[in-house]
N, C-alpha and C positions, 0 to 999 in steps of 0.2 A: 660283547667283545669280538672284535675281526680276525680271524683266523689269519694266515699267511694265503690262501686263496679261494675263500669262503668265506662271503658276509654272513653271519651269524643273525646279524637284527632282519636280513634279506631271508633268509630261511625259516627264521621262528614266526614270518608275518604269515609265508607259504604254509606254513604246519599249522596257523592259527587256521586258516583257510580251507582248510583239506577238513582239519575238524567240524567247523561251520558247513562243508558243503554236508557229510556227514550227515547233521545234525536235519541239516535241510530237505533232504534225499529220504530218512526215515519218517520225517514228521508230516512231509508234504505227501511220500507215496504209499503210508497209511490211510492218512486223509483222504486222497481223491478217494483208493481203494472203497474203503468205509461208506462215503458217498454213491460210491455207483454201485455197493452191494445194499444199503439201504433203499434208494430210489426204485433198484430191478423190486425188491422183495415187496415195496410198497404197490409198484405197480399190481403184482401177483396176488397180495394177499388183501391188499383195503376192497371191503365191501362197498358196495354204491354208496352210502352214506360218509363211508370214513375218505371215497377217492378225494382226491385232489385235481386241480386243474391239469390237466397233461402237459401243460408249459411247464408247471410247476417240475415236473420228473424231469423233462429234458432240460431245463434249466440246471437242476442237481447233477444230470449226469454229466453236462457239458462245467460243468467248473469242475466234477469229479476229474475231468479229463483233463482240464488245465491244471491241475494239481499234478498230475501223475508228471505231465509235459516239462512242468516245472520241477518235477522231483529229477527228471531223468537230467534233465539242464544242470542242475545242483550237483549231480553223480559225475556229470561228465567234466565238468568245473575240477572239481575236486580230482577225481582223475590225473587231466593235467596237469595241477599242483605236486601232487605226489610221485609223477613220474620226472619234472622238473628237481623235486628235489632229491627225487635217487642217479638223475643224471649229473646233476651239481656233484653230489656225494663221490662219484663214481672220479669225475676230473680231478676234486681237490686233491681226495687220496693220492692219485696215480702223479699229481705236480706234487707232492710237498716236500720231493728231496730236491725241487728242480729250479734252477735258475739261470735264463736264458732264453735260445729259442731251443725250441724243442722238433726237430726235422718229424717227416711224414713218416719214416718209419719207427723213430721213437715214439711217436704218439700212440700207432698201432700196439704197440709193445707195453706201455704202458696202460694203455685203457681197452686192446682188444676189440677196437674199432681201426676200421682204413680210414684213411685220412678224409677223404670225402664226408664220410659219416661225423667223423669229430669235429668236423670245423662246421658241418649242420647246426649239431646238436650244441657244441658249443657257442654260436654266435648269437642268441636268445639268451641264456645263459650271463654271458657278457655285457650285451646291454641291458639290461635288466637289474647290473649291479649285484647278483648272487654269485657270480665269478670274478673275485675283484683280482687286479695286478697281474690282469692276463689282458692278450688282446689277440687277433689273430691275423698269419702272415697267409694269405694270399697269393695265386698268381702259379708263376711257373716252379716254384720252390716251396710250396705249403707246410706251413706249422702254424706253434702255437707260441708265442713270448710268452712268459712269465718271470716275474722281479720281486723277487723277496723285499725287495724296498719300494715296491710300487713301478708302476709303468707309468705314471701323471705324477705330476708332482701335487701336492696339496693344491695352490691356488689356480682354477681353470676356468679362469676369468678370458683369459685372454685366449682360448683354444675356440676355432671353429671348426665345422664341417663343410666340407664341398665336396661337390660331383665332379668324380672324374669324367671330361670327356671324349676318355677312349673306351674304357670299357665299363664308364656308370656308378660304378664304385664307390662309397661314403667313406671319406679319408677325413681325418681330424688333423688338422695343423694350426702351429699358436702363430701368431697375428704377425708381421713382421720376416716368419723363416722362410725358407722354401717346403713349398708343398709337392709331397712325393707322392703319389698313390698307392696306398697299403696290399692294394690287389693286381697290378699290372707292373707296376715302379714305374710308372711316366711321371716326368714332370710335371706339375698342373702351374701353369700362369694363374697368378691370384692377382686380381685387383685391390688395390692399395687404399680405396674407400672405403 
């Protein structure tokens, strides 16, 4: 079920994730662990008869090490996720009496970040679909929209993106309107093909 500005199916896929990296992060940075404390011990304790080829130890110790490399990969994975969804957590809260835009010093006021930082953190957030029915205002007057009824309509068939080019900017407009830039307001000329 969809919140008023929190995909919910967007968040439980992040928390499956975070758990998985979890899962990943102990099972791998045992493993290598394990490996490179059995290879040292072997080198140390096998008599001449019981050694093994010495490829054979660095072999064990270098995947030991790819394991670890790979645990630490999986921690920091998961990391992300987790901090993604306490940032998500942090905006929905702070919009869900809100509908409109929301000026740069409301936003502060609300989530305890300067607006620089909220429209960061927030614009990952947003396309990514975990911050629905928001979008963000740009430019010389910065905030954040949000619509209790949505900011798209259902059908976005006919919505594209283009580059602004005055100041580069990714603006979505539907096929036929005039295209405004979401981060400067210039106009942008769209061709009709």
């Amino acid at each position: 079920m969809e919140t008023k500005y929190l995909s919910e199916g967007k968040v439980s896929a992040a928390k499956a994730k975070v758990t998985l990296s979890i899962i990943f992060f102990i099972a791998a940075g045992f493993t290598g662990i394990m490996l490179i404390i059995v290879a040292v011990l072997m080198i140390f304790t096998a008599t001449a008869e019981e050694a093994l080829d010495p490829d054979t130890y660095t072999i064990i110790i270098i995947f030991g090490l790819f394991l670890l490399v790979a645990a630490g990969l999986c921690g920091k994975f998961g990391s992300q996720n987790a901090d993604m969804i306490r940032k998500a957590d942090i905006y929905a809260k702070a919009f869900k009496d809100s509908d409109g835009i929301i000026g740069a010093d409301d936003v502060e006021k609300l989530t305890g970040r300067n607006i620089s930082r909220a429209l960061a953190e927030a614009e990952p957030l947003i396309r990514n679909g975990i911050l629905i029915n928001c979008a963000l205002r740009k430019g010389t007057d910065p905030g954040i929209m949000v619509a209790k009824k949505g900011i798209y309509p259902e059908d976005r068939t006919e919505y594209f993106v283009i580059r602004c080019p005055y100041c580069g900017g990714n603006t979505e407009y539907k096929k036929g309107a005039q295209a405004v830039c979401g981060y400067c307001g210039s106009a942008i000329e769209v061709s009709t093909d």
